[in-house]
VOBA-1610 file (N, C-alpha, C; in pm, whole numbers, padded with zeros to 5 digits, always signed):
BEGIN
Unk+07085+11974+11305Unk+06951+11921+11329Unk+06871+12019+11414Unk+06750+12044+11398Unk+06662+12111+11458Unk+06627+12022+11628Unk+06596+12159+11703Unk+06566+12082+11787Unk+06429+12016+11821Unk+06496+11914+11981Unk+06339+11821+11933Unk+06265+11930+12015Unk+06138+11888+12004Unk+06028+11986+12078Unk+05995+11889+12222Unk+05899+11933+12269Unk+05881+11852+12386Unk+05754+11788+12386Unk+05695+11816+12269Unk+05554+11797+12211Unk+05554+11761+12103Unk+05449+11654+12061Unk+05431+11623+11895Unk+05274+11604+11918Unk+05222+11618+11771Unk+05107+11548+11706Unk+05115+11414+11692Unk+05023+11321+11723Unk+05015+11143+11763Unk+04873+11174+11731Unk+04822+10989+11628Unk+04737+10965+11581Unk+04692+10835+11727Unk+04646+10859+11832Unk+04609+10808+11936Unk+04469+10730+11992Unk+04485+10641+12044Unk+04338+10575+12089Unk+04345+10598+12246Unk+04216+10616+12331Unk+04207+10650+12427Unk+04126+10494+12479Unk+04066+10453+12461Unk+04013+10334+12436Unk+03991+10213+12276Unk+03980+10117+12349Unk+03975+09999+12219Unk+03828+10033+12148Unk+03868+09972+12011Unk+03713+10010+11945Unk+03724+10052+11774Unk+03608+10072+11747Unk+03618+10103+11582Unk+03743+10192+11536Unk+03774+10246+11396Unk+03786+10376+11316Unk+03812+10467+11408Unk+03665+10514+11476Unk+03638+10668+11538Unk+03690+10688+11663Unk+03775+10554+11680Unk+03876+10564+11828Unk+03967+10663+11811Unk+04019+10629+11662Unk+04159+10716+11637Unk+04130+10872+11643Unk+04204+10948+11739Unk+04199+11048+11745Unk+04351+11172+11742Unk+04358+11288+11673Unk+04500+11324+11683Unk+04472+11403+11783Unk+04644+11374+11905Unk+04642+11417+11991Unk+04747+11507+12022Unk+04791+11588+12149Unk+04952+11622+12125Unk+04973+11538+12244Unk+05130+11456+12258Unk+05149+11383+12362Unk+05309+11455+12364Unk+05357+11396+12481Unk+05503+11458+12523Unk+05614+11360+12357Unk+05700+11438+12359Unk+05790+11314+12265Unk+05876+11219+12314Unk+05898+11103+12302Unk+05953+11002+12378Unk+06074+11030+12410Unk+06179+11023+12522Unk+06261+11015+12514Unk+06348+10864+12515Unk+06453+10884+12417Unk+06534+10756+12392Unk+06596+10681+12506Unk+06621+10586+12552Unk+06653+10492+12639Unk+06842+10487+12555Unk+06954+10438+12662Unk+07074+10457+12614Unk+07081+10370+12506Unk+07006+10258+12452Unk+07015+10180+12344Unk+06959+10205+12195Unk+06834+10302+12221Unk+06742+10383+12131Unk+06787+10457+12040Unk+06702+10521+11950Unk+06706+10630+11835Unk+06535+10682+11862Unk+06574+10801+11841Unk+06447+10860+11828Unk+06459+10934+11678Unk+06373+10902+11581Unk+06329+10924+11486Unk+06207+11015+11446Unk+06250+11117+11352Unk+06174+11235+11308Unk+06078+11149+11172Unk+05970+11120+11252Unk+05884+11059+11152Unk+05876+11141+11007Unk+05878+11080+10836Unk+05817+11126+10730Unk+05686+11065+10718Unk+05685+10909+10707Unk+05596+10864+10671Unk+05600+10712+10763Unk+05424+10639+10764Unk+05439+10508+10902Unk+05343+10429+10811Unk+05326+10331+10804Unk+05336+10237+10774Unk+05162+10201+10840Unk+05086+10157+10741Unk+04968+10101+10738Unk+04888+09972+10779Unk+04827+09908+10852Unk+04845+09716+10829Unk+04722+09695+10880Unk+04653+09585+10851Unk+04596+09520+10898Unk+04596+09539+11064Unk+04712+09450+11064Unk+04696+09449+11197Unk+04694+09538+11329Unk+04735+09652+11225Unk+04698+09811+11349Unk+04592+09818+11403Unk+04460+09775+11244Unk+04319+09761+11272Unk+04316+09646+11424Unk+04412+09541+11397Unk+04308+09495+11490Unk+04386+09480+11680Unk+04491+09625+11652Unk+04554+09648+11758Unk+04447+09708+11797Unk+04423+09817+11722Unk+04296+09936+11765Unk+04157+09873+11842Unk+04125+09771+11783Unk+04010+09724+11891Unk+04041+09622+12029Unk+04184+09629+12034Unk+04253+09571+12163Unk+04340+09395+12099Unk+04327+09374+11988Unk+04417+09249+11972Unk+04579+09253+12041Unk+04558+09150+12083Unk+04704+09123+12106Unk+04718+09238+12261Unk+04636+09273+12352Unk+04687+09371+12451Unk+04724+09357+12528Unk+04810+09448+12603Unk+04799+09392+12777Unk+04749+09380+12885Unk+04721+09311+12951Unk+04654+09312+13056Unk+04580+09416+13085Unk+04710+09485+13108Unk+04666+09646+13176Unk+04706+09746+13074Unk+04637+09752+12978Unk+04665+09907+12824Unk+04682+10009+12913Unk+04819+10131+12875Unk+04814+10231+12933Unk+04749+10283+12802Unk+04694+10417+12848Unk+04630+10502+12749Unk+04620+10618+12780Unk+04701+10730+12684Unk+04637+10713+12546Unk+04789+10649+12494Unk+04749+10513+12368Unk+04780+10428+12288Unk+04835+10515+12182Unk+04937+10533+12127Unk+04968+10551+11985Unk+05031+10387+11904Unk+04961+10374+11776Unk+04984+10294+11718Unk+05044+10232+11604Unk+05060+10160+11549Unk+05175+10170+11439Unk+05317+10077+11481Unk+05339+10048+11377Unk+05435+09923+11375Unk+05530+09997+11326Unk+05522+10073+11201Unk+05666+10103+11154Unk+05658+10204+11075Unk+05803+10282+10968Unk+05774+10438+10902Unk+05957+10444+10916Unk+05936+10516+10833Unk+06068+10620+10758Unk+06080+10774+10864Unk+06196+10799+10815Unk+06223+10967+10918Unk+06348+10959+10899Unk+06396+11013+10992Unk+06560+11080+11026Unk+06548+11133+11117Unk+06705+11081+11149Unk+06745+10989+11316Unk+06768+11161+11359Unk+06650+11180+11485Unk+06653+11308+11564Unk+06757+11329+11676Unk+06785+11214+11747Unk+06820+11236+11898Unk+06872+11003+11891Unk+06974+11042+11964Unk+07042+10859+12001Unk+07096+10824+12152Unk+07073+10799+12175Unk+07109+10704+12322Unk+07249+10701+12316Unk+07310+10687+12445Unk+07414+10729+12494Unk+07477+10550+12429Unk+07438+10465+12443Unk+07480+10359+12381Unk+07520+10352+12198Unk+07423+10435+12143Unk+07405+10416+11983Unk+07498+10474+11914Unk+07606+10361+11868Unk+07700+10425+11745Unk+07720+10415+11575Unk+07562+10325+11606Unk+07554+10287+11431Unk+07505+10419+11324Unk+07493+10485+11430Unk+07378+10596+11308Unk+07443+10713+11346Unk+07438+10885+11248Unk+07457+11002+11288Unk+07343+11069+11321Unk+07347+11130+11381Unk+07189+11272+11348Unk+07212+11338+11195Unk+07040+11282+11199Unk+07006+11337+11055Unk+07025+11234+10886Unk+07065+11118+10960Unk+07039+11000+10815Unk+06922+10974+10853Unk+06863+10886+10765Unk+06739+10826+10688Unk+06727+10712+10757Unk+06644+10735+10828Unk+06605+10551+10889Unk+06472+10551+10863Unk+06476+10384+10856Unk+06333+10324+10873Unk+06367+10199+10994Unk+06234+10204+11058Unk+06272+10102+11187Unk+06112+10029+11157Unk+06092+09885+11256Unk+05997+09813+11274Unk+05977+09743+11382Unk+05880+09776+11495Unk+05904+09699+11637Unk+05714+09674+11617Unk+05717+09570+11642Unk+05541+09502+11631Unk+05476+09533+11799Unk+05595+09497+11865Unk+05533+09532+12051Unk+05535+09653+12065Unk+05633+09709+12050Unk+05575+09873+12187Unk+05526+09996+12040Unk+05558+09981+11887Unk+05459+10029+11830Unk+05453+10176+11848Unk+05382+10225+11827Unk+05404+10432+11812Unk+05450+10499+11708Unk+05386+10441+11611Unk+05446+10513+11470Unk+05392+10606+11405Unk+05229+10640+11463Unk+05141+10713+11416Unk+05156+10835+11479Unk+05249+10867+11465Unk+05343+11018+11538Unk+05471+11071+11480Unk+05426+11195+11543Unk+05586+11306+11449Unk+05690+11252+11469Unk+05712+11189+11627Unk+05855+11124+11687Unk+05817+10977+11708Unk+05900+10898+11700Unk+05926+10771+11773Unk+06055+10700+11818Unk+06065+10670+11910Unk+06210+10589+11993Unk+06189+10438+11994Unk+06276+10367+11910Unk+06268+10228+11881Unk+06413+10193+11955Unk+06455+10055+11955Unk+06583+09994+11991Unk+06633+10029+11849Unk+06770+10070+11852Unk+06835+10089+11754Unk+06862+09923+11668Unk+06902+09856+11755Unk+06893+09727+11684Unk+06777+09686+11573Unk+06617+09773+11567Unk+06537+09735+11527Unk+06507+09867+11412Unk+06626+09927+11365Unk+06595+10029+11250Unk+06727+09946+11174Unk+06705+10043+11031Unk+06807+10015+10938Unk+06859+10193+10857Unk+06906+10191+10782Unk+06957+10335+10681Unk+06931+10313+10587Unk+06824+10361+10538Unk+06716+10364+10411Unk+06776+10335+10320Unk+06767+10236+10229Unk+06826+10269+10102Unk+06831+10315+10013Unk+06934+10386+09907Unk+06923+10484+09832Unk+06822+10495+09718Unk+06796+10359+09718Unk+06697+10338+09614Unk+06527+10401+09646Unk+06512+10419+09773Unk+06379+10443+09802Unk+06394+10586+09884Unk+06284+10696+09887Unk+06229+10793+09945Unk+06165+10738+10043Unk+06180+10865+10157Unk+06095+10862+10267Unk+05966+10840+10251Unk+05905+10860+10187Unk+05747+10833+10132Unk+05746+10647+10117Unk+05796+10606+10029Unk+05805+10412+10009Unk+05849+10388+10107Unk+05998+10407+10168Unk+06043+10344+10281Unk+05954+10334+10403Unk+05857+10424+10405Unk+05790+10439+10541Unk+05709+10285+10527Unk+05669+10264+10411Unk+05548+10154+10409Unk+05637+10044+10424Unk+05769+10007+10422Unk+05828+09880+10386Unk+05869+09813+10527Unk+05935+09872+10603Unk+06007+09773+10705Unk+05911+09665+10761Unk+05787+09660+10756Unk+05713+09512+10815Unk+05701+09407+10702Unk+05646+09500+10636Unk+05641+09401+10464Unk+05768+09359+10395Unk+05806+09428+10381Unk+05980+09385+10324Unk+06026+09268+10432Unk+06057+09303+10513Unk+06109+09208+10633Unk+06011+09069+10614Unk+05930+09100+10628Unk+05818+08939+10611Unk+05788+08867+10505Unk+05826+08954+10385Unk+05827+08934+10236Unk+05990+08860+10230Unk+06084+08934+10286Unk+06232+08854+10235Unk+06243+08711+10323Unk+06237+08747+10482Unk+06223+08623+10541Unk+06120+08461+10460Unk+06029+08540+10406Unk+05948+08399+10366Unk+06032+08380+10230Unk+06041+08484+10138Unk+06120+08405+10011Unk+06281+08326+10041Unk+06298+08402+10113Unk+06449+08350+10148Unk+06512+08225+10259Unk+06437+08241+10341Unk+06482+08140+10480Unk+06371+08080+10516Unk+06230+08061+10483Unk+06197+07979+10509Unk+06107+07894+10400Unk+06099+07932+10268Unk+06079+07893+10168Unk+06221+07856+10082Unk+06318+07907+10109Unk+06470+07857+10050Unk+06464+07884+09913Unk+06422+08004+09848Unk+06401+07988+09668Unk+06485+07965+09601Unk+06495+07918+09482Unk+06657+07940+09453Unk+06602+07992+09288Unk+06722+07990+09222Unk+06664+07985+09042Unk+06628+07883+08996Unk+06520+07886+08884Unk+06428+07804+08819Unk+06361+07726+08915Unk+06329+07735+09066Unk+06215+07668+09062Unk+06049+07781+09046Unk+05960+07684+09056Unk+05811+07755+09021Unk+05750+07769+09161Unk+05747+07878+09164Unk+05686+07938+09283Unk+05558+08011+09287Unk+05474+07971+09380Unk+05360+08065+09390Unk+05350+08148+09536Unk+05331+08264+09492Unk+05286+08364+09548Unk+05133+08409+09569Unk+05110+08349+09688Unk+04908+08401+09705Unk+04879+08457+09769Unk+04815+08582+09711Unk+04780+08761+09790Unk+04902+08785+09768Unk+04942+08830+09613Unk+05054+08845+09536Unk+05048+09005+09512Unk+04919+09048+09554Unk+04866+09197+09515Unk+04884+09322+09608Unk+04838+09218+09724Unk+04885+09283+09855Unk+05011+09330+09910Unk+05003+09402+10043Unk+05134+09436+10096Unk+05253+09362+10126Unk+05272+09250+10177Unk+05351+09152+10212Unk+05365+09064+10056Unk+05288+09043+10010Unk+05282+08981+09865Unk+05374+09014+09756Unk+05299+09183+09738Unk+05378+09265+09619Unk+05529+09293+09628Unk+05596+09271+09760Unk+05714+09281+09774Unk+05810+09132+09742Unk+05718+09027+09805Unk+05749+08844+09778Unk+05762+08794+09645Unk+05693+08901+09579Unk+05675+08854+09414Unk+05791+08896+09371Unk+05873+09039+09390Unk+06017+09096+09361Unk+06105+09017+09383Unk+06075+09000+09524Unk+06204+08907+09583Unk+06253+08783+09578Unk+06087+08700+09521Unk+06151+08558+09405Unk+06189+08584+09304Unk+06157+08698+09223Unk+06225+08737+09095Unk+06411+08770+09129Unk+06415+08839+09207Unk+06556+08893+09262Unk+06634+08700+09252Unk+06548+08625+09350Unk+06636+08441+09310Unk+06658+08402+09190Unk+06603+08452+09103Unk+06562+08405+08961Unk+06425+08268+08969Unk+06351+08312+09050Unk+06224+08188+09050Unk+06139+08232+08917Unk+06055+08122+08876Unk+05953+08161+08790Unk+05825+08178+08893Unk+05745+08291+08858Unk+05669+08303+09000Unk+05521+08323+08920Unk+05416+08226+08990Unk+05291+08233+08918Unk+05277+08328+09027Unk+05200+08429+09039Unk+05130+08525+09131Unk+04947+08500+09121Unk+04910+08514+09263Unk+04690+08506+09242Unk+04716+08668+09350Unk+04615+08657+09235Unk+04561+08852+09290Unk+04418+08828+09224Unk+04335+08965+09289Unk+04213+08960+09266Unk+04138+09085+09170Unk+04054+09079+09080Unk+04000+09208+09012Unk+04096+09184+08902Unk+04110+09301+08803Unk+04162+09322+08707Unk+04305+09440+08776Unk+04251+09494+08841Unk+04370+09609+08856Unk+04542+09539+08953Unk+04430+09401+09036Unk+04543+09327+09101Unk+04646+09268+08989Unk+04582+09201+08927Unk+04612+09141+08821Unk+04712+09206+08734Unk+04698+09322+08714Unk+04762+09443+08615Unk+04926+09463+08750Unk+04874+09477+08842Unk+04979+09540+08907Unk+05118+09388+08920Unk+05047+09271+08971Unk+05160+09207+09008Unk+05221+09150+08842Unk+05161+09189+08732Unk+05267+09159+08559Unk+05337+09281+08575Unk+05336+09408+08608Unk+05361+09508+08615Unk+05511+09469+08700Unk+05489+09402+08809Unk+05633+09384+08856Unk+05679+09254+08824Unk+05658+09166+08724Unk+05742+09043+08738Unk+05677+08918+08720Unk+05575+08935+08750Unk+05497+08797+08753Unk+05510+08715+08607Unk+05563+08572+08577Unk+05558+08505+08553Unk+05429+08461+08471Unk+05299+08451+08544Unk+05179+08410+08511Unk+05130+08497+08640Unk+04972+08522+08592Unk+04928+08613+08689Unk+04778+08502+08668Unk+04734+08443+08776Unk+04598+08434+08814Unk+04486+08485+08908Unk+04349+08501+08887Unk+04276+08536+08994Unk+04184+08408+09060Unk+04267+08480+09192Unk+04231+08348+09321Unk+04066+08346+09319Unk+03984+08436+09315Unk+03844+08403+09312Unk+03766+08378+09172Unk+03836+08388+09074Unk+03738+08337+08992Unk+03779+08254+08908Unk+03912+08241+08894Unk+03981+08065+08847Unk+04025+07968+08907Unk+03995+07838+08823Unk+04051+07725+08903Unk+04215+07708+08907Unk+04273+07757+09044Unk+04391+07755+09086Unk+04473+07638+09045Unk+04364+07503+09074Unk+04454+07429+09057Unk+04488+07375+08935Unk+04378+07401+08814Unk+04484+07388+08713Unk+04555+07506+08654Unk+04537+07621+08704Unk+04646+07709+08672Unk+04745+07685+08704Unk+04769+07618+08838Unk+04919+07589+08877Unk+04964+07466+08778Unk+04925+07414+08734Unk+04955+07271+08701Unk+04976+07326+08538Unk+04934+07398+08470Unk+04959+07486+08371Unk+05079+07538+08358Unk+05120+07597+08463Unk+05217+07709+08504Unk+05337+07558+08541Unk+05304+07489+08602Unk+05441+07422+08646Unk+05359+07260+08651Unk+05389+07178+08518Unk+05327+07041+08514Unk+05414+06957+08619Unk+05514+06998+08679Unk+05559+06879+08714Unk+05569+06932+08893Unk+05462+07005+08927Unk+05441+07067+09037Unk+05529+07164+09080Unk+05430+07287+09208Unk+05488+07403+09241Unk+05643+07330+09355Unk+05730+07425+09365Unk+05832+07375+09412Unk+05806+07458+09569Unk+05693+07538+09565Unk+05670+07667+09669Unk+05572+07785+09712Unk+05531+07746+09795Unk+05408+07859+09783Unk+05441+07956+09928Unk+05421+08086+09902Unk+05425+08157+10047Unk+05268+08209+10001Unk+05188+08165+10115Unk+05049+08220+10141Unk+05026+08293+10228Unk+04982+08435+10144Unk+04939+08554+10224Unk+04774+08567+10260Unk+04737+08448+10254Unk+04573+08462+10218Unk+04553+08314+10287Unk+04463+08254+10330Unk+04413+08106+10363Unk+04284+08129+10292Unk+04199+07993+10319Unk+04073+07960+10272Unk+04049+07878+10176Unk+03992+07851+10087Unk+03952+07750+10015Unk+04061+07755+09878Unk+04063+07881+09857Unk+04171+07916+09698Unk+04285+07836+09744Unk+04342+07888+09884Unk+04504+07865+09880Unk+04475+07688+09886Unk+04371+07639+09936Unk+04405+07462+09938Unk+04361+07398+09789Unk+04307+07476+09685Unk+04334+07421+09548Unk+04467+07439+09537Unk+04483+07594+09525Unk+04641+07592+09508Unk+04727+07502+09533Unk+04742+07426+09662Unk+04805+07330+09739Unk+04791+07201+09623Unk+04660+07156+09588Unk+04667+07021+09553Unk+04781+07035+09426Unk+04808+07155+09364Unk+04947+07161+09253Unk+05084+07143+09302Unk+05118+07135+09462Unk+05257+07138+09486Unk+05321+07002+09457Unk+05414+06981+09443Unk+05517+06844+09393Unk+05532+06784+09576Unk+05523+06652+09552Unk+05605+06573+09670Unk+05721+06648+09725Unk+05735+06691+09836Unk+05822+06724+09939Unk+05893+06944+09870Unk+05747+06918+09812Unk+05712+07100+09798Unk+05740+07149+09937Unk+05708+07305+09913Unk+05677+07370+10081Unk+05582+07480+10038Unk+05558+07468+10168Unk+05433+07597+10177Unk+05484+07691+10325Unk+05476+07824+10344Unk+05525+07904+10428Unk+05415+08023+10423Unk+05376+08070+10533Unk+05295+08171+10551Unk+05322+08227+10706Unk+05279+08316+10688Unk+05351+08440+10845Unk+05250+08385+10910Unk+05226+08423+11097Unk+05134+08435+11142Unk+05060+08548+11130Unk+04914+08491+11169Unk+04790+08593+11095Unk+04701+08518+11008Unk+04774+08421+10901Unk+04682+08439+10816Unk+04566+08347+10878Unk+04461+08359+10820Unk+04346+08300+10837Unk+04214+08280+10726Unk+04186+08116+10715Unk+04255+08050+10836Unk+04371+07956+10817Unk+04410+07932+10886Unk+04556+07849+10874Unk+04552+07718+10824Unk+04607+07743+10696Unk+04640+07675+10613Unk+04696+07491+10685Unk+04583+07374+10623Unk+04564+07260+10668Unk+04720+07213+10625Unk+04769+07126+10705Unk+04894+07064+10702Unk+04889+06921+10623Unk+04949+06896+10503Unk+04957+06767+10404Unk+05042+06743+10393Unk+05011+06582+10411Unk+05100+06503+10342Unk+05196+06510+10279Unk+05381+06517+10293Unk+05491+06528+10176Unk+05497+06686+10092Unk+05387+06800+10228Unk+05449+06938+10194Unk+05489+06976+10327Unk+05590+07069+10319Unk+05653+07067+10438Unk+05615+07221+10469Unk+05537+07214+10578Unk+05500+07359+10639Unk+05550+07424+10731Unk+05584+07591+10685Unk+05639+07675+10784Unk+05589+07767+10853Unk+05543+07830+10935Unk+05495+07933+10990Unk+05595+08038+11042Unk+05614+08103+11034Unk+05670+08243+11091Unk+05623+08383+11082Unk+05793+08473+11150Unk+05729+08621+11143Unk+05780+08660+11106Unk+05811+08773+11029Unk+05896+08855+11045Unk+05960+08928+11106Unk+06104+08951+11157Unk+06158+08992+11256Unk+06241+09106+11188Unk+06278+09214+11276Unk+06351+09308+11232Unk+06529+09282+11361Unk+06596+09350+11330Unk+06753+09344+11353Unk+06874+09399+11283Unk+06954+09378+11355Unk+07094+09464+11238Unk+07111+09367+11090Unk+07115+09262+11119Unk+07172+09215+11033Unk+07013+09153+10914Unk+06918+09189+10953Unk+06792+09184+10884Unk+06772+09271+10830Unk+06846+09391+10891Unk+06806+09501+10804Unk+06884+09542+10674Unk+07027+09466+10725Unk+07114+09487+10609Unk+07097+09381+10510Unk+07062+09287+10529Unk+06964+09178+10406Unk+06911+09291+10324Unk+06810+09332+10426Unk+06708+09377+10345Unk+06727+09510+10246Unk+06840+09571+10282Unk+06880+09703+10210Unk+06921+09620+10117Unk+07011+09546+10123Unk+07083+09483+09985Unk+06978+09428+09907Unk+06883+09362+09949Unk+06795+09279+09853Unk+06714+09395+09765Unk+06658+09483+09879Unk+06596+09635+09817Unk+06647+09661+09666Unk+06813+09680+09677Unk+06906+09753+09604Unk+06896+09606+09478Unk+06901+09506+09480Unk+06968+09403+09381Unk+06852+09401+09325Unk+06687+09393+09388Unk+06559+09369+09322Unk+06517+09535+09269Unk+06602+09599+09233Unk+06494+09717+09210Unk+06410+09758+09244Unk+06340+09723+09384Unk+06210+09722+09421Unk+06113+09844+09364Unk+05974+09765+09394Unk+05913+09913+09338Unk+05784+09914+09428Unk+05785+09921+09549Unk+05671+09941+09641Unk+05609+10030+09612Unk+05456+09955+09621Unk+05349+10031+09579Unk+05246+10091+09658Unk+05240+10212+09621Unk+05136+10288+09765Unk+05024+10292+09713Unk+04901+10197+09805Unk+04777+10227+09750Unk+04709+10369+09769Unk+04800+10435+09880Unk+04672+10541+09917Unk+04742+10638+10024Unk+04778+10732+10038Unk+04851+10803+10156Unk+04754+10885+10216Unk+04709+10875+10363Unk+04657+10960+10450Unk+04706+11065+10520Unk+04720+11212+10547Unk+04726+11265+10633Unk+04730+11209+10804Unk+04819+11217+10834Unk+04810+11159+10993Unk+04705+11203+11083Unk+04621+11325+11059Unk+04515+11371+11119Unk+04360+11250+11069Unk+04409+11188+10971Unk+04310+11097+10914Unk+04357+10974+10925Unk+04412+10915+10993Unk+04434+10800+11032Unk+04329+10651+11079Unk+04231+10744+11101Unk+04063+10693+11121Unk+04038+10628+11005Unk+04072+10745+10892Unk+04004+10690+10761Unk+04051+10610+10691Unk+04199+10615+10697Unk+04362+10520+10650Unk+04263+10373+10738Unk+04195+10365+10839Unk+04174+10256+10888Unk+04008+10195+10844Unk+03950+10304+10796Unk+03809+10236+10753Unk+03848+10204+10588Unk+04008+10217+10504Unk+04043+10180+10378Unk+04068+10026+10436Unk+04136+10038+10544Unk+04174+09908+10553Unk+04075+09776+10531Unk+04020+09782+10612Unk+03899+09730+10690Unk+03800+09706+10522Unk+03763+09781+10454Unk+03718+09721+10334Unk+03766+09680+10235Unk+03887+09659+10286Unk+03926+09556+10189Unk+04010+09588+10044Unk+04042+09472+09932Unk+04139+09528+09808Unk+04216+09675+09818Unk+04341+09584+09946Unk+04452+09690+09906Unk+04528+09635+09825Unk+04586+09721+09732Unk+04649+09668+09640Unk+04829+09729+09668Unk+04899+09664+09722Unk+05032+09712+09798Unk+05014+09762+09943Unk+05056+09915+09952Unk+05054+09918+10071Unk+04998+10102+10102Unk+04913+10102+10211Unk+04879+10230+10282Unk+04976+10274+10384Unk+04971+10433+10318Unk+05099+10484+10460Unk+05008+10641+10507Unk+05098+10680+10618Unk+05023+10781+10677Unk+05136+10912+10663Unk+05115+11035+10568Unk+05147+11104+10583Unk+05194+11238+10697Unk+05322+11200+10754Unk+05364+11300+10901Unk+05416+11437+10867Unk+05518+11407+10809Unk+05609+11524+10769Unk+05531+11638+10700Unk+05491+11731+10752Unk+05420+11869+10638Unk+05512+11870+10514
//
C-alpha cells in the first residue's frame, strides 16, 4: 500500500448555506481511532440530505468548521486501528455513518463496525453510491415491510435512489412489485429492472392502478415520496396491509385505519452489511448512476440535486 499523505483534497463548507458553500479544500487526513479504518476514497455517495446538511440541517450546536460532508463511498482500506481485525490493507470497502460524515474527500476514518467488503458483483464506481441506499432499501423490503413471495407490493419513488434499489430487492423475495416513477425515462428505467407494472405518480390515477395491479389489495407499500399520490396509493392497500417509509419523507404519510405503519432508518453494522453483500450478490443488482461529478464540483453534484428527477443515484468522483 502506498503511503498515506498527511494531506488530502476535501469537498468542504466553511459556513452553512447554498451550492456555492461547497468549496475544495486541502485539510490534514484523519487519523483512525483504535476501532476505525481509514479508507482511500474512489467514489462518495450523493443525497438529498447532504443538501440539506450543507445549509446546517440536523447540526450541532456548536459546527466545527471547515465541515466536510457526505454520508458514504467506496475505496480501499488505507490504514486500521490497533483494534481492527476484520479487514487487510488494500480490500475494497464501502462504509456509511449519517453523524460524523466526511466522505467528500480522498480519505475518510469511519468505525469499522460501520463499513462492509464490497461485493464482487459491483465496482468502486456503483459501490460508492450504495451503502445509504442499499441499507435503507433492504431494511424497508425486508424487516420492516416483511416481503415474502407472491405478495403485491408497491414501491413509490421507485425511480429514485432508495427506490431503484427496493424495487430489486422485492424482486430478489419473489414479490410482484407495481413501481410509480415519474416522466417517461423513470418509467423506462424501473421495467428495465423488474417492475411488475410501472405507473406514473403524477399523471395517473394511482388508485386504480393499484387496484388493477392487485384487485384484492396491495399487501405493501414502502414510500419514498409523501403527498397526495402516495395517499391514493394508500386507499388500494388490503385490511391489515403495511405501509413503511424511512425518516425524511415529507410529508409524513397520514396514519389509517387497519394499515399498519412503520417508520425507520437505515442503519449500517457488521451484520447489515453482510445482509447486504449477500442480497447485492442473490439480486443481481444493477445500481444506477444518474450523473458522476468530479469532487472539485461537488457544488454542482448539489445544484443536480436540488432540481430535482434523479433517476437512481449521484456520486462524486475522487480517485484520478
Amino acid at each position: 500500500m502506498p503511503a498515506v499523505p498527511e494531506t488530502m483534497r476535501a469537498a468542504a463548507i466553511e459556513r452553512f448555506g447554498g451550492p456555492a458553500v461547497l468549496k475544495l479544500r486541502e485539510l490534514p487526513v484523519p487519523v483512525p481511532g483504535p476501532e476505525e479504518v481509514l479508507i482511500a476514497l474512489h467514489t462518495a455517495g450523493v443525497g438529498s440530505w447532504d443538501a440539506w446538511h450543507r445549509e446546517g440541517g440536523d447540526a450541532p450546536r456548536r459546527p466545527r468548521f471547515p465541515m466536510v460532508l457526505g454520508t458514504d463511498g467506496a475505496g480501499t482500506l488505507a490504514a486500521r486501528g490497533s483494534r481492527v481485525r476484520r479487514f487487510e490493507l488494500g480490500e475494497r470497502l464501502y462504509a456509511y455513518d449519517y453523524d460524523r460524515r466526511g466522505f467528500y474527500a480522498q480519505y475518510v476514518a469511519v468505525a469499522a463496525d460501520h463499513a462492509g467488503r464490497v461485493p464482487k458483483a459491483l465496482d468502486l464506481r456503483h459501490a460508492g453510491g450504495v451503502p445509504c441506499i442499499g441499507l435503507t432499501a433492504l431494511q424497508g423490503i425486508d424487516d420492516a415491510l416483511r416481503v415474502r413471495k407472491g405478495q403485491a407490493v408497491a414501491v413509490h419513488g421507485a425511480s429514485g435512489g432508495v427506490g431503484h434499489l427496493a424495487l430489486q430487492f422485492a424482486k430478489r423475495r419473489g414479490a410482484r412489485v407495481l413501481a410509480t416513477a415519474s416522466g417517461a425515462d423513470g418509467l423506462a428505467l424501473v421495467r428495465r429492472l423488474g417492475a411488475d407494472a410501472a405507473v406514473d405518480g403524477k399523471r395517473e390515477n394511482l388508485t386504480e392502478a393499484a387496484r388493477r395491479f392487485a384487485p384484492d389489495g396491495l399487501d405493501a407499500v414502502l414510500a419514498l415520496a409523501g403527498g397526495s399520490a402516495l395517499e391514493r396509493l394508500l386507499d388500494a392497500v388490503r385490511d391489515g396491509g403495511r405501509l413503511a417509509h424511512p425518516n425524511g419523507v415529507e410529508p409524513t404519510p397520514r396514519k389509517r385505519r387497519g394499515i399498519e405503519v412503520l417508520r425507520y432508518d437505515g442503519v449500517p453494522g457488521v451484520r447489515e452489511f453482510a445482509r447486504l453483500g449477500r442480497a447485492i450478490e442473490e439480486a443481481r443488482l444493477k445500481p444506477h448512476i444518474a450523473a458522476a461529478y468530479p469532487l472539485a464540483e461537488a457544488a454542482k453534484a448539489h445544484q443536480r440535486i436540488e432540481a430535482g428527477h434523479v433517476l437512481g443515484k449521484i456520486v462524486l468522483r475522487i480517485a484520478r
